[in-house]
Structure formats: structure tokens, C-alpha cells
PDB file of the backbone (N, CA, C, O) and the ligand in Angstrom, with CONECT records:
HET     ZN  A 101       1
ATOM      1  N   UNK A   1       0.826  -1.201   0.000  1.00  0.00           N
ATOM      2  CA  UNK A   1       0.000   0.000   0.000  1.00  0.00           C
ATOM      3  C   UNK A   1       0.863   1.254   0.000  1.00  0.00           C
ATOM      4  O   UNK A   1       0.481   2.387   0.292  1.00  0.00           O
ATOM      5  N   UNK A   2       1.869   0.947  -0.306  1.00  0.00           N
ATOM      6  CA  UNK A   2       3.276   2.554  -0.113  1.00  0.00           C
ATOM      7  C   UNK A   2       2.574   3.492  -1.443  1.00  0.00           C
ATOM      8  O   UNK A   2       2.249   2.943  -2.496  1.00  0.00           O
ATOM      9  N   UNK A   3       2.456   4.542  -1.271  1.00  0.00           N
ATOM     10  CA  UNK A   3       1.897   5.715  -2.225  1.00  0.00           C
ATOM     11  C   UNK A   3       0.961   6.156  -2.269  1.00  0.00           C
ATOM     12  O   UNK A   3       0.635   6.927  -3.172  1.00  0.00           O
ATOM     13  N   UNK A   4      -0.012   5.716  -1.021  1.00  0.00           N
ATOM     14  CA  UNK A   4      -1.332   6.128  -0.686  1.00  0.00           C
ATOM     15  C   UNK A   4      -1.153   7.206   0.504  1.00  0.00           C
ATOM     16  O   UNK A   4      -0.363   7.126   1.445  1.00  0.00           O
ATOM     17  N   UNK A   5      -1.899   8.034   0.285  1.00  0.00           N
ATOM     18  CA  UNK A   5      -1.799   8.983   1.394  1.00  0.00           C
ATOM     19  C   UNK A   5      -3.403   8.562   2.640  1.00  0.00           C
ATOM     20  O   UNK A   5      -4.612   8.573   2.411  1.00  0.00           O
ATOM     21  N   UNK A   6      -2.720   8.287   3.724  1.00  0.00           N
ATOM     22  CA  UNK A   6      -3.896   7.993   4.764  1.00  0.00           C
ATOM     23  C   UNK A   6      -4.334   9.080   5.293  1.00  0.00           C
ATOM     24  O   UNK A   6      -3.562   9.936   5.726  1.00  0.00           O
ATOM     25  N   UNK A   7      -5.579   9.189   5.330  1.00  0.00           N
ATOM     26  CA  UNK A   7      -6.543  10.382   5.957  1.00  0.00           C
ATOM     27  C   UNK A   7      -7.505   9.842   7.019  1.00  0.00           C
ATOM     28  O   UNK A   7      -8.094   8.767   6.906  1.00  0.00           O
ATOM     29  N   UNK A   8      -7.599  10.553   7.906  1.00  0.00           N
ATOM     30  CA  UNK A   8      -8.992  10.049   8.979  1.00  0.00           C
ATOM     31  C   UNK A   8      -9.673  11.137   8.794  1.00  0.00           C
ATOM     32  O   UNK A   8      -9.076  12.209   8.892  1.00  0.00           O
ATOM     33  N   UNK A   9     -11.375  11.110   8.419  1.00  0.00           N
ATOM     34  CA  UNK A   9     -12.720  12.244   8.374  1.00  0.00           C
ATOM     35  C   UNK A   9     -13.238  11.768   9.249  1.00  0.00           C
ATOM     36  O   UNK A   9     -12.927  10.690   9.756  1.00  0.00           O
ATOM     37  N   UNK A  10     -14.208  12.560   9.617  1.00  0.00           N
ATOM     38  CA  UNK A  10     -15.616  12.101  10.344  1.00  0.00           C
ATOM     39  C   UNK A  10     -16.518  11.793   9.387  1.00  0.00           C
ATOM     40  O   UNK A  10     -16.141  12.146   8.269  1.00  0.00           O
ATOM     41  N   UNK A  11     -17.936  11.081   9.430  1.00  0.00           N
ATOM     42  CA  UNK A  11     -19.198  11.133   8.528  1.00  0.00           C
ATOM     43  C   UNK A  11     -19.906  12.137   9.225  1.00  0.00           C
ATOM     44  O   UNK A  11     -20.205  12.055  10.416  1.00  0.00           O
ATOM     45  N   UNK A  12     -20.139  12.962   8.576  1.00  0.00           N
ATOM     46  CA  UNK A  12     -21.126  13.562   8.397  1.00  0.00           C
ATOM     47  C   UNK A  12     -22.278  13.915   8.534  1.00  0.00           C
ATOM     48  O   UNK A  12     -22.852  14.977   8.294  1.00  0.00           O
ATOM     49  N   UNK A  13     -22.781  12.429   9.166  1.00  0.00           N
ATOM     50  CA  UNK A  13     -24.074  11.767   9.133  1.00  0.00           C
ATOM     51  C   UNK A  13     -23.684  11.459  10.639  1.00  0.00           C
ATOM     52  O   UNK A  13     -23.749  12.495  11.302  1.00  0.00           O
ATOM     53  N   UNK A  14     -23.251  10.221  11.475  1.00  0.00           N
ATOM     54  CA  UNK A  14     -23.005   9.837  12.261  1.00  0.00           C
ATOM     55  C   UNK A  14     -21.763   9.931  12.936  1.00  0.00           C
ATOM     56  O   UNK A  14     -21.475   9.068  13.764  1.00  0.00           O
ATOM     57  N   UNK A  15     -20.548  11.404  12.551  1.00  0.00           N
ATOM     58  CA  UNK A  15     -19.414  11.577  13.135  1.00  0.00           C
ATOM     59  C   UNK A  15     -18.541  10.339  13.838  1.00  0.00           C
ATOM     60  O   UNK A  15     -17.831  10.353  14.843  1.00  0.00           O
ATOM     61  N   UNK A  16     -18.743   9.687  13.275  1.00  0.00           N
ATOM     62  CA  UNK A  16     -17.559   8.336  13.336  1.00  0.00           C
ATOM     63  C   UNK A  16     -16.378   8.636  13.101  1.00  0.00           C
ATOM     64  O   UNK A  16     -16.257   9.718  12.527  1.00  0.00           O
ATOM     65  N   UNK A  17     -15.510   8.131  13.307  1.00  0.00           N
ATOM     66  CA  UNK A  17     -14.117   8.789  12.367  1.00  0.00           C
ATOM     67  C   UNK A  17     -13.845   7.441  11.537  1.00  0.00           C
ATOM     68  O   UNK A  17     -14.017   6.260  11.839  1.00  0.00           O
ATOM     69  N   UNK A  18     -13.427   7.969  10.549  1.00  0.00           N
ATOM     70  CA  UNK A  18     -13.692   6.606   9.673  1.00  0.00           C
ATOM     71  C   UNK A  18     -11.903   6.930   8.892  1.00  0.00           C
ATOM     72  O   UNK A  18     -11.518   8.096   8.981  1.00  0.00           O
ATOM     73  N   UNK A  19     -10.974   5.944   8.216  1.00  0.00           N
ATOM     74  CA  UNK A  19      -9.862   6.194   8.001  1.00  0.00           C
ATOM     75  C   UNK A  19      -9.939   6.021   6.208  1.00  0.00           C
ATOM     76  O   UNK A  19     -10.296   4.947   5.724  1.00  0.00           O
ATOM     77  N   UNK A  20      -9.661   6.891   5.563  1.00  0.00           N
ATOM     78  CA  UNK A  20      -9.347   6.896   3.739  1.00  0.00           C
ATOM     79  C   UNK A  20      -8.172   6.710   3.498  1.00  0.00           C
ATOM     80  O   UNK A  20      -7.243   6.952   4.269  1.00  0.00           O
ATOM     81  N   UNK A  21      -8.083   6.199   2.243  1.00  0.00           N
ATOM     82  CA  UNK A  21      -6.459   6.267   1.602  1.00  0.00           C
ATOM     83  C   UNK A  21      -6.983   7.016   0.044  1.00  0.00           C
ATOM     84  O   UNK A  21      -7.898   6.791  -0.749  1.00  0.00           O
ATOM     85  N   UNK A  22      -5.610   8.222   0.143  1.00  0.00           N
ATOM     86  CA  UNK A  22      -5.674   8.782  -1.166  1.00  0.00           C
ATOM     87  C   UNK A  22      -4.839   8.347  -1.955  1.00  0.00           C
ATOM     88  O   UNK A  22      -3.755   7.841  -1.667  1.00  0.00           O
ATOM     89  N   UNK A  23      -5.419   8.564  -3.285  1.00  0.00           N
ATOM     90  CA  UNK A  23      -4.216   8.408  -4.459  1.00  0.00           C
ATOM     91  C   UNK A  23      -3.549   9.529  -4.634  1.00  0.00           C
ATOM     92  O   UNK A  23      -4.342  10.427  -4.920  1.00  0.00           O
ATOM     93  N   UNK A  24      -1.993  10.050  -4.578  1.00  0.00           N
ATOM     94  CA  UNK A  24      -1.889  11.155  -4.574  1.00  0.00           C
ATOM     95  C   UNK A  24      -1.418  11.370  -6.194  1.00  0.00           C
ATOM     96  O   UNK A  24      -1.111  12.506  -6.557  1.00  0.00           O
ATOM     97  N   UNK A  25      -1.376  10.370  -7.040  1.00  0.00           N
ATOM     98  CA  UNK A  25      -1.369  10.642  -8.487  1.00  0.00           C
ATOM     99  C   UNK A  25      -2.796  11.376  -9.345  1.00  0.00           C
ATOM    100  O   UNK A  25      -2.817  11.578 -10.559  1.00  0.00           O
ATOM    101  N   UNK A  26      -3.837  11.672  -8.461  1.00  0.00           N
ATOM    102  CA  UNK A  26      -4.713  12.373  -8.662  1.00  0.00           C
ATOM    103  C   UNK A  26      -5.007  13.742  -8.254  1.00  0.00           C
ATOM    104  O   UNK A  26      -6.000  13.893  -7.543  1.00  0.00           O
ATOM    105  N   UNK A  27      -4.345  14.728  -8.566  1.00  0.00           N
ATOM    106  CA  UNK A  27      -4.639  15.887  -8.012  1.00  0.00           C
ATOM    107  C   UNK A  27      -5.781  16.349  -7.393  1.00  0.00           C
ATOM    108  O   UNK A  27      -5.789  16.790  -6.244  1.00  0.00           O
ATOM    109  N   UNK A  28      -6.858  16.254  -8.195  1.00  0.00           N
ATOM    110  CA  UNK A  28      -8.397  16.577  -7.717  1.00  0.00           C
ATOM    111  C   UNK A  28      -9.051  15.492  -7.939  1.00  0.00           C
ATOM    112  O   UNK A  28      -9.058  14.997  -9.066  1.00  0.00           O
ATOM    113  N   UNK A  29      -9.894  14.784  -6.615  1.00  0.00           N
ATOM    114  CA  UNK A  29     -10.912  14.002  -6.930  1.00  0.00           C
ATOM    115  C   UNK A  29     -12.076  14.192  -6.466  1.00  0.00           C
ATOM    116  O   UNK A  29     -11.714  14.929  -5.549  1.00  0.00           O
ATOM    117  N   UNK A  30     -13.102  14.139  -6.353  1.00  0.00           N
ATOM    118  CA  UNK A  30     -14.395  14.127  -5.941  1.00  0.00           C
ATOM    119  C   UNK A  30     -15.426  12.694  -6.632  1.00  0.00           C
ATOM    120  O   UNK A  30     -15.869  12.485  -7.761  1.00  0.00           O
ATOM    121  N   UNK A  31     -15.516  11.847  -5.217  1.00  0.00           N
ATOM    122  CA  UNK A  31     -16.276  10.658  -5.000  1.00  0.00           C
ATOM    123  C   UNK A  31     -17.114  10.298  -4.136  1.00  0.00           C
ATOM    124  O   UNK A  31     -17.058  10.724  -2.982  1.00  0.00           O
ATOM    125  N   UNK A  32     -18.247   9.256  -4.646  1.00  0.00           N
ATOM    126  CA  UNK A  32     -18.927   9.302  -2.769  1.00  0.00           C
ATOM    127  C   UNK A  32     -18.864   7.576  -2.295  1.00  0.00           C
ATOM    128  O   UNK A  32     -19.383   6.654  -2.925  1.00  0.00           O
ATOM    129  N   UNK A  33     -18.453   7.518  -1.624  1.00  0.00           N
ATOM    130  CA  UNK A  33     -18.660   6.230  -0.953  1.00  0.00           C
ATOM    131  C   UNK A  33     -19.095   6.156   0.448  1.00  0.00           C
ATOM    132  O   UNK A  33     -18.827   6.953   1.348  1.00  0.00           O
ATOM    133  N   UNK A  34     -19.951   4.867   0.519  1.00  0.00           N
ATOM    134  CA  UNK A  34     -20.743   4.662   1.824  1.00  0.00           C
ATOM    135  C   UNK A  34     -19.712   4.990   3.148  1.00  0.00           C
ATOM    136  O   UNK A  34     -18.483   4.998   3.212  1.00  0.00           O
ATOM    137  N   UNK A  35     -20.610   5.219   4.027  1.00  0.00           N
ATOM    138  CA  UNK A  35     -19.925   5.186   5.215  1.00  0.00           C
ATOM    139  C   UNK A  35     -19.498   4.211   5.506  1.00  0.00           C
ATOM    140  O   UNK A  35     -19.780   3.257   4.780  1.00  0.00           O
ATOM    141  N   UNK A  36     -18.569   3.965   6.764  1.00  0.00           N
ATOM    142  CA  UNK A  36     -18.365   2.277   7.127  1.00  0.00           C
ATOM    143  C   UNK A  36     -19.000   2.068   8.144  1.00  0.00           C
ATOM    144  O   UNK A  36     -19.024   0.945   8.647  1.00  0.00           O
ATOM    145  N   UNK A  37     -19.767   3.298   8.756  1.00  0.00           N
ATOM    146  CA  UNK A  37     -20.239   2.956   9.984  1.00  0.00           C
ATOM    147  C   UNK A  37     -21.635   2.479   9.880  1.00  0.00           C
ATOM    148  O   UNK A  37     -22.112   1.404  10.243  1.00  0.00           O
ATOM    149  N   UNK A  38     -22.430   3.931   9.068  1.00  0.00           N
ATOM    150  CA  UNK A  38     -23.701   3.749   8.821  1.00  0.00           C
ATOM    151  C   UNK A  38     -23.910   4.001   7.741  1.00  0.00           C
ATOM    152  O   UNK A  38     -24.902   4.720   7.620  1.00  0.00           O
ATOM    153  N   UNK A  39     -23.110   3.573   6.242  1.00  0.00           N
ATOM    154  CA  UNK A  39     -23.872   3.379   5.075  1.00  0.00           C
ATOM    155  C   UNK A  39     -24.645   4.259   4.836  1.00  0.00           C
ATOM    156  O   UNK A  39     -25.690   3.960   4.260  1.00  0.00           O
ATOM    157  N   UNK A  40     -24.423   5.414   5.143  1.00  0.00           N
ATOM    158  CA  UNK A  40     -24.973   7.129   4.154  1.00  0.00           C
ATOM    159  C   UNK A  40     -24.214   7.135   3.175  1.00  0.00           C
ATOM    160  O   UNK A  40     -23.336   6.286   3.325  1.00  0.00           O
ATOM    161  N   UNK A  41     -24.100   7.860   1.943  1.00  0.00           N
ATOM    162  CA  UNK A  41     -23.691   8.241   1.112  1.00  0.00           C
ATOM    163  C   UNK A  41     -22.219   9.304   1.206  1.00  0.00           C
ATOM    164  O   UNK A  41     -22.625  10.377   0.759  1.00  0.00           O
ATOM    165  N   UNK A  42     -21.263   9.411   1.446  1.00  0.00           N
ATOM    166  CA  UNK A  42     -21.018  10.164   1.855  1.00  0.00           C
ATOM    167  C   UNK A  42     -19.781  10.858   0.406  1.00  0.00           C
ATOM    168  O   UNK A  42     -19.209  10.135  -0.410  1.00  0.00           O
ATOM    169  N   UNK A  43     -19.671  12.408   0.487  1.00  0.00           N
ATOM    170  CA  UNK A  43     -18.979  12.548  -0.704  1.00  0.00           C
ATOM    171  C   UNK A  43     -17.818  13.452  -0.469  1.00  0.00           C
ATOM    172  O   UNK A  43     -17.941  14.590  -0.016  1.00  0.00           O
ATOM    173  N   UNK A  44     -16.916  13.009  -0.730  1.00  0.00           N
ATOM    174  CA  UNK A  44     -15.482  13.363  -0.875  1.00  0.00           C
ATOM    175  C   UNK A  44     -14.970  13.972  -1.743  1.00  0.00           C
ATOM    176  O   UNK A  44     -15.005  13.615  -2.920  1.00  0.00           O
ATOM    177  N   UNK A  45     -14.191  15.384  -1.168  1.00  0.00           N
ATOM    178  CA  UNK A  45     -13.478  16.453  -2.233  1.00  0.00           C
ATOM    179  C   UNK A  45     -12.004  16.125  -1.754  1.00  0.00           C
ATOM    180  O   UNK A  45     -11.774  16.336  -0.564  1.00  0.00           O
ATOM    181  N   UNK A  46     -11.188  15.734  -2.383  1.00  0.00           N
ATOM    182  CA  UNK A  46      -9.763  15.607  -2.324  1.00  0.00           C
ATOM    183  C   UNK A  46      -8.775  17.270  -3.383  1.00  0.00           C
ATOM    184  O   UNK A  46      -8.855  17.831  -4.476  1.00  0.00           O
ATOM    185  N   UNK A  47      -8.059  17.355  -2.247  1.00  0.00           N
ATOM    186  CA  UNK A  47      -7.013  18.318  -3.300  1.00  0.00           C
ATOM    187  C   UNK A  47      -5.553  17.275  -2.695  1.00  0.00           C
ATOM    188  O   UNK A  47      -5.619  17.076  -1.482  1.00  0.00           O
ATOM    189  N   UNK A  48      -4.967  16.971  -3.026  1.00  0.00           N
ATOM    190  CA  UNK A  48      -3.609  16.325  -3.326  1.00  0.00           C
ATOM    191  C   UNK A  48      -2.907  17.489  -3.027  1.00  0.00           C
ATOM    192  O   UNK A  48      -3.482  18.449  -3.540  1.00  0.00           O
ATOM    193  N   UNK A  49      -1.883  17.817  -2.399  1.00  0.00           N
ATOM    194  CA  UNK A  49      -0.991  18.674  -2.148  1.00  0.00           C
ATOM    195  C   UNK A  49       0.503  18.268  -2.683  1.00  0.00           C
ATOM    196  O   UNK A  49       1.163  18.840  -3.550  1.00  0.00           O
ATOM    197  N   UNK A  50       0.885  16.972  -1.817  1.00  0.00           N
ATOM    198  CA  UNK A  50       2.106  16.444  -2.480  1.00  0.00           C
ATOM    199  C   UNK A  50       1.926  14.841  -2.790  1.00  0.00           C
ATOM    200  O   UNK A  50       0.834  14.389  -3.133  1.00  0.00           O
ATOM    201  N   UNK A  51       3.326  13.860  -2.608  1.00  0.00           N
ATOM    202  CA  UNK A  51       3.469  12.863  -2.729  1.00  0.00           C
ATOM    203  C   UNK A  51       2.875  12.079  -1.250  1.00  0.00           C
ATOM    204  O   UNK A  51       2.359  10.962  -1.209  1.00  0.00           O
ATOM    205  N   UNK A  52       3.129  13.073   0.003  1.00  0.00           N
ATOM    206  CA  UNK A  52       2.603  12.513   1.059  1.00  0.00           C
ATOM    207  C   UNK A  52       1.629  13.133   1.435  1.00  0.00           C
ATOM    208  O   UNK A  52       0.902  12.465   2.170  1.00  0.00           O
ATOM    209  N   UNK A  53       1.099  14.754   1.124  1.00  0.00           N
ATOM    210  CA  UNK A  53      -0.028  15.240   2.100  1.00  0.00           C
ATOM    211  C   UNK A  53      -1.064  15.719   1.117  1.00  0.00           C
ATOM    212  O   UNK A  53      -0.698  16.249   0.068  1.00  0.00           O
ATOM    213  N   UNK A  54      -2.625  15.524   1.469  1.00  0.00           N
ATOM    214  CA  UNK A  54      -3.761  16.124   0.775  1.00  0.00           C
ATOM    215  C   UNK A  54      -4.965  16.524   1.841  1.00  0.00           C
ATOM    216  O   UNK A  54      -5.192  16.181   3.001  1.00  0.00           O
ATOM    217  N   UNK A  55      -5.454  17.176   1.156  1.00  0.00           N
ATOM    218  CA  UNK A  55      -6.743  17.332   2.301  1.00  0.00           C
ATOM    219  C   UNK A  55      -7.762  16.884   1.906  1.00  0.00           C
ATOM    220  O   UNK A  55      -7.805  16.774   0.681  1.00  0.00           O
ATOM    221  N   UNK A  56      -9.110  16.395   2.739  1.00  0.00           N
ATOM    222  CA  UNK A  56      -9.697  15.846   2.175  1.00  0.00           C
ATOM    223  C   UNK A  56     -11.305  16.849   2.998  1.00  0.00           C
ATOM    224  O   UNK A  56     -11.320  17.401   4.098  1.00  0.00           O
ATOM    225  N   UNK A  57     -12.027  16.795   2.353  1.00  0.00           N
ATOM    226  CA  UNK A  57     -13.303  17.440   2.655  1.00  0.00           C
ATOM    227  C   UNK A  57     -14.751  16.660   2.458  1.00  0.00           C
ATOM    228  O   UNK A  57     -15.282  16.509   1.358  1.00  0.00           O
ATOM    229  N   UNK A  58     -15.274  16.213   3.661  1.00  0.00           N
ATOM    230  CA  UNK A  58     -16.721  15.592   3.432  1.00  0.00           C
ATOM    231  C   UNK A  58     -18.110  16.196   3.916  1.00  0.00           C
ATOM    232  O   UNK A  58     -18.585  16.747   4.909  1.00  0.00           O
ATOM    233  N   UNK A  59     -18.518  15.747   2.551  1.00  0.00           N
ATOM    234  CA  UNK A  59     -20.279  16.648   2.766  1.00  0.00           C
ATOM    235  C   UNK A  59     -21.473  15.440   2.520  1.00  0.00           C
ATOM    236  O   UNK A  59     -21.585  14.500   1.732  1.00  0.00           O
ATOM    237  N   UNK A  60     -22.156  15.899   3.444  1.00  0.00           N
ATOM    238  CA  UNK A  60     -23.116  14.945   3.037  1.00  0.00           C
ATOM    239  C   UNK A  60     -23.741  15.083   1.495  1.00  0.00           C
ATOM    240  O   UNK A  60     -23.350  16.014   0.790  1.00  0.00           O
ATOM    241  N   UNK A  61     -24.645  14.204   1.032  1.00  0.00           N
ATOM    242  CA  UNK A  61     -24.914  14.004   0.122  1.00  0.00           C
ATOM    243  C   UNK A  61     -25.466  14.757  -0.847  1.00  0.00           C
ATOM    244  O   UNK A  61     -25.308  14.810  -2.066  1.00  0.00           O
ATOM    245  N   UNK A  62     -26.465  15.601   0.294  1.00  0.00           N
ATOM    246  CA  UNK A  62     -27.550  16.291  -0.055  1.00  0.00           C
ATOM    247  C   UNK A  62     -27.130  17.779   0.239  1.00  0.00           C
ATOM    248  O   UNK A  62     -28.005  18.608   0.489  1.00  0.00           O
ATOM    249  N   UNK A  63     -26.298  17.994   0.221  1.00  0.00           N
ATOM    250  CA  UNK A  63     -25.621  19.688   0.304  1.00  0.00           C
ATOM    251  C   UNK A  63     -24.921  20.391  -0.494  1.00  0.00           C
ATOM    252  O   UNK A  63     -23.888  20.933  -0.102  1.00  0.00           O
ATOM    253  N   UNK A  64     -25.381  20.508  -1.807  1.00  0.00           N
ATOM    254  CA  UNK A  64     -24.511  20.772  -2.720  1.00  0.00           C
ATOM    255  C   UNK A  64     -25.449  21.850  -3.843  1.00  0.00           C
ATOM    256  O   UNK A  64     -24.913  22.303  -4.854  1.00  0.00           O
TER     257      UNK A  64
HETATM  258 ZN    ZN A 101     -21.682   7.374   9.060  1.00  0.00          ZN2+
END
């Protein structure tokens, strides 16, 4: 798994902290995948910064 950048968010929905891995060969992504806790929708804005650091931003589904 070396080249993934690890992130911990909360949901959104049920503030869990839940743990992501980014690709950092993607500068910008925006995706939604379920929670792991409680299976909301949840959607992800990635900006990639470097080889090791990005930020990651989650909104619920319905806020856009
Ligand atoms: Zn959740």
C-alpha cells in the first residue's frame, strides 16, 4: 500500500471517524462512498498537495 496517502474524516451523518487512503497521483478528486459505519452516502473532495499530504473534505450528500 506505499503511495497512498492515509486520511482520517468524520461522517457527516453519524461523526464516526472513519480512516481513507488517497491516491496522490490524482490531483483533484471528488467521489462518494458509503460510510463504514452507517452506510450514508457520503462525498469526498480531495485536493492532493504532495506525494505525502492532501486534504480531504466531506459533505453529506444532499448539500450541494
Ligand atoms: Zn456514518
Amino acid at each position: 500500500m506505499s503511495g497512498l496517502i492515509e486520511k482520517t474524516i468524520h461522517c457527516p451523518y453519524c461523526a464516526e471517524p472513519q480512516t481513507v487512503l488517497i491516491d496522490p497521483s490524482v490531483p483533484e478528486q471528488e467521489y462518494i462512498e458509503d460510510c463504514q459505519i452507517c452506510c450514508r452516502p457520503i462525498r469526498f473532495l480531495v485536493d492532493v498537495w504532495s506525494e505525502d499530504d492532501a486534504s480531504v473534505q466531506v459533505q453529506d450528500e444532499n448539500e450541494v
